[in-house]
C-alpha positions, 0 to 999 in steps of 0.5 A: 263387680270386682275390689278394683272397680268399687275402689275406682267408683268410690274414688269418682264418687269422692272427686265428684262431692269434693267438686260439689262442696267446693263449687256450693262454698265458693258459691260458684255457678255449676253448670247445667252440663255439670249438673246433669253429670253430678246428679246423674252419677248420684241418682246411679248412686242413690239407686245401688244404695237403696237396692243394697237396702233393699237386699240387706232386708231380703237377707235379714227376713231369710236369716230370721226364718233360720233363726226360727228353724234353729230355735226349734231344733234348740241348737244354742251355738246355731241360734247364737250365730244366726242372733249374731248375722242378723243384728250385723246385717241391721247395723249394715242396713242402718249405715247403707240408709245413712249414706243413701239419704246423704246421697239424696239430700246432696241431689237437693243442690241441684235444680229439680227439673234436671233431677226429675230429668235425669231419675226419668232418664235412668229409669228409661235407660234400666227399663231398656235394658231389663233391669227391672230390680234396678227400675224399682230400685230407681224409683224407689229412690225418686219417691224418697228424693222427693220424701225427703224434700219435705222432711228429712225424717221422712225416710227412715228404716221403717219406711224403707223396709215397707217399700222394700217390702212391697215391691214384688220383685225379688232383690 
């Protein structure tokens, strides 16, 4: 995916919340059409995110197998630099979890049958088309959706990175 086309995405994601907010403060009726669409494209969203997540952890793992590596050969500058990868990459984590959790507590608004619908309906779409990182990816977004309805500390980095973890597809 090119600059472009994140730019465009986030721009449709922005105009997508903007019509969100604006519909839930003056309490207008969305329509199930609009509500399909909008909680379509933030399942799409919750999805990318949390396979984001998912890599984020995978990256962090293999730069501490390095960091192990560089301990043992003493290289001070190599040590420094892979301590210096890894704290970024959790800080990375950390912010991508925030944002994905917003995403799923916005799919909240909406009705849970066209919710439940529509993660049902993604995953057909993904298991079709041999997407089977981004299936697991939906569904780990759908387990957390439903998470979430319960508690909102339901869903935190621990919980995360465990799921993440026993997943046994490589993102």
């Amino acid at each position: 995916m090119t600059g472009s086309q994140k730019g465009l995405i986030w721009i449709y994601a922005v105009l997508v919340f903007v019509s969100i907010g604006v519909a839930l403060y003056l309490k207008q009726v969305v329509l199930p059409a609009q509500e399909q669409e909008f909680s379509s494209f933030l399942i799409r969203l919750a999805c990318h995110q949390g396979l984001n997540i998912c890599r984020g952890f995978a990256e962090i793992e293999l730069q501490r197998e390095k960091l192990e590596v560089a301990e043992a050969l003493g290289d001070r500058e190599l040590i420094d630099a892979y301590r210096k990868q890894i704290e970024d990459n959790r800080a990375r984590v950390r912010d991508q979890l925030s944002f994905y959790k917003e995403i799923l507590l916005k799919l909240g608004n909406f009705s849970e049958k066209i919710v439940n619908t529509e993660f049902s309906s993604y995953a057909r779409t993904l298991i079709q088309d041999k997407s089977f990182s981004k299936v697991h990816a939906a569904r780990l977004a759908a387990s957390n959706y439903k998470l979430l309805a319960g508690s909102r500390d339901s869903v935190n980095i621990d919980t995360i990175r465990l799921a993440c973890k026993e997943n046994l597809v490589k993102f």
